[in-house]
C-alpha positions as CSV (number, residue, x, y, z in Angstrom):
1,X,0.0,0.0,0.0
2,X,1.3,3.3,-0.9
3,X,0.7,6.3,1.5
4,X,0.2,9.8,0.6
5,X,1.5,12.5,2.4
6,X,-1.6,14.5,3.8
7,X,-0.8,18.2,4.5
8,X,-1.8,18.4,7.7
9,X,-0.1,20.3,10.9
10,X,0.4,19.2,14.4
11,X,-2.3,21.6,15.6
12,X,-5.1,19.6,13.4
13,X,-4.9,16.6,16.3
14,X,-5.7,19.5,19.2
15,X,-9.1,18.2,19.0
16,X,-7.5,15.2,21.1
17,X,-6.5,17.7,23.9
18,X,-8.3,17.0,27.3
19,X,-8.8,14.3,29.9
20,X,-11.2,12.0,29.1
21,X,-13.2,8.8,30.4
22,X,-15.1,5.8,29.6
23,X,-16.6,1.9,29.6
24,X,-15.2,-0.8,27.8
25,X,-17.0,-3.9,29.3
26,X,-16.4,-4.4,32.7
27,X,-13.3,-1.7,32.2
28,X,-13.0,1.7,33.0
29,X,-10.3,3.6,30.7
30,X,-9.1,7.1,30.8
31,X,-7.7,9.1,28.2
32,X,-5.3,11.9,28.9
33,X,-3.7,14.4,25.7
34,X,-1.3,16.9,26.0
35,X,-1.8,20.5,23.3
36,X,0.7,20.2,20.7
37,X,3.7,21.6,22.0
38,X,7.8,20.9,21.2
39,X,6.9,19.2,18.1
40,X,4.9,16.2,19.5
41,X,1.2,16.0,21.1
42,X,1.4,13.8,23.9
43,X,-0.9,11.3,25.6
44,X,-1.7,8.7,27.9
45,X,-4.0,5.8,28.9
46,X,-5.1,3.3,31.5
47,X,-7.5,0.8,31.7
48,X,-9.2,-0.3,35.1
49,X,-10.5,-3.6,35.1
50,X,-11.9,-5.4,38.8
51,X,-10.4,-2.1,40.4
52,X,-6.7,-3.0,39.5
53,X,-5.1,-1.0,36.5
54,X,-4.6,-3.4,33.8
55,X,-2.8,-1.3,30.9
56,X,-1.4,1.9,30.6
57,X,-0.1,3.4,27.6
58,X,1.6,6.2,26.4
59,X,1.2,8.1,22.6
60,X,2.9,11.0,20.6
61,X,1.7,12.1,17.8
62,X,4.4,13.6,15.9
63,X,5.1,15.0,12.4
64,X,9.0,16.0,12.0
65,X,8.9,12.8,9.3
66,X,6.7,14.0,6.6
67,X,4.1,11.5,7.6
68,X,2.1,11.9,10.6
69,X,2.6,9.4,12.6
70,X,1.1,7.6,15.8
71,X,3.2,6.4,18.1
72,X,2.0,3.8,20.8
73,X,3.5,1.6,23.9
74,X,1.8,-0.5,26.4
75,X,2.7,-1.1,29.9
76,X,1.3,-3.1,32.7
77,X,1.0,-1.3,36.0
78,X,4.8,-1.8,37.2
79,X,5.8,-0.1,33.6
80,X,7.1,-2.8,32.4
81,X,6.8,-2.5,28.1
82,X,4.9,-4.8,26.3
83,X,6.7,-4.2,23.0
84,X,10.3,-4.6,22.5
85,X,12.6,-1.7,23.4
86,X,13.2,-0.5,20.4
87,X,9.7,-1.4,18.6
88,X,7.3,0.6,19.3
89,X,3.7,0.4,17.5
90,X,3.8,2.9,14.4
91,X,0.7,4.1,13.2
92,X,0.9,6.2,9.9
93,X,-2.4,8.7,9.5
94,X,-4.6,7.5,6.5
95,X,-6.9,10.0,6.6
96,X,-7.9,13.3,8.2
97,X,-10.7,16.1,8.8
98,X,-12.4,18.4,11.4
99,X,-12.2,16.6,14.7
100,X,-11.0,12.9,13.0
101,X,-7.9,11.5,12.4
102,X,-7.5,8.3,11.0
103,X,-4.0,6.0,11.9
104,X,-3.1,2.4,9.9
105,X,-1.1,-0.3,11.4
106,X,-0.7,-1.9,8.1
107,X,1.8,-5.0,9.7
108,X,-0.9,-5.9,12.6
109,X,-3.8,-4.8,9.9
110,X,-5.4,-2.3,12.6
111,X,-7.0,1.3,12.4
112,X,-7.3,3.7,14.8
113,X,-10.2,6.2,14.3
114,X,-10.4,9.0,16.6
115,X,-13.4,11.5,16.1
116,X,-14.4,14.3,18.2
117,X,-18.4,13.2,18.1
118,X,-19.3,16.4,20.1
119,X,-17.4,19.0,22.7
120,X,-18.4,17.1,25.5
121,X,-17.4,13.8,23.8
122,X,-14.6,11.8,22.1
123,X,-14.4,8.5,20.6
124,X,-12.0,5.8,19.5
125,X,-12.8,3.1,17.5
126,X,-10.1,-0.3,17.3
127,X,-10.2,-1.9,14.2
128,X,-8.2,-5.2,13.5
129,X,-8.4,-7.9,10.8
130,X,-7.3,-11.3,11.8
131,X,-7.5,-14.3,10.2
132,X,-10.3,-12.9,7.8
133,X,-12.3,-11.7,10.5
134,X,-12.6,-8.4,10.9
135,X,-14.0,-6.5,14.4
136,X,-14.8,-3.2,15.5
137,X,-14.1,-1.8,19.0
138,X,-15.2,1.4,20.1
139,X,-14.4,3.3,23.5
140,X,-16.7,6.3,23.9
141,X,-15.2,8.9,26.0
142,X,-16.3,11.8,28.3
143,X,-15.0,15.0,28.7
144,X,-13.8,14.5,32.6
145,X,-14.4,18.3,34.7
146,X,-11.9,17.3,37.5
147,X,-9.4,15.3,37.5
């Protein structure tokens, strides 16, 4: 698959910004993004499950390589990296527009859609293809007031 370069800047993805929170099943996961600022926008996650955190993750998106690009590592709650040192998961945006960005794991055949459905709300939808069957996870976010 060839990728085009999509004119976009690192202020398009400020829709992200905020601290957010959500279901997914029996899981409770927040979202937390950094502004753009320094040449990255910066973010974090962690998923609750049974009152015990279960996964964290850190994000950046970052442009300085022509391509935007998403950036992902997983961590259990000691920190302790799921992915190799020095393999991190690289997302490569497919598509863009007002409050959606659109990311492509072409390797591990995943999509990461994020969309700003309203001010109040965001929402992230997993997409993976394995084995020919193809499913469709989304996490709906709420703005949090305090953190």
């Amino acid at each position: 698959m060839t990728w085009l370069l999509l004119a976009v800047a690192l202020t398009d993805f400020s829709f992200l910004a905020g601290a957010w929170k959500g279901e997914a099943g029996p899981s409770i996961v927040e979202e937390h993004w950094m502004a753009p600022e320094g040449g990255i926008m910066l973010g974090m996650s962690r998923e609750i499950r049974g009152g015990k955190t279960a996964v964290t993750e850190l994000c950046s998106i970052e442009t300085s390589s022509g391509a935007p690009l998403l950036i992902i590592r997983h961590f259990d709650s000691a920190l302790v990296a799921r992915e190799e040192k020095d393999k991190p998961l690289v997302f490569v945006l497919e598509s863009t527009g007002p409050g959606k960005a659109v990311f492509f794991h072409a390797e591990r055949s995943t999509r990461l859609t994020y969309e700003r459905a309203s001010e109040t709300e965001l929402v992230v939808t997993l997409e993976r293809e394995k084995d020919g069957k193809k499913s469709s996870l989304p996490f709906r976010y709420k703005r949090m007031t305090s953190q």
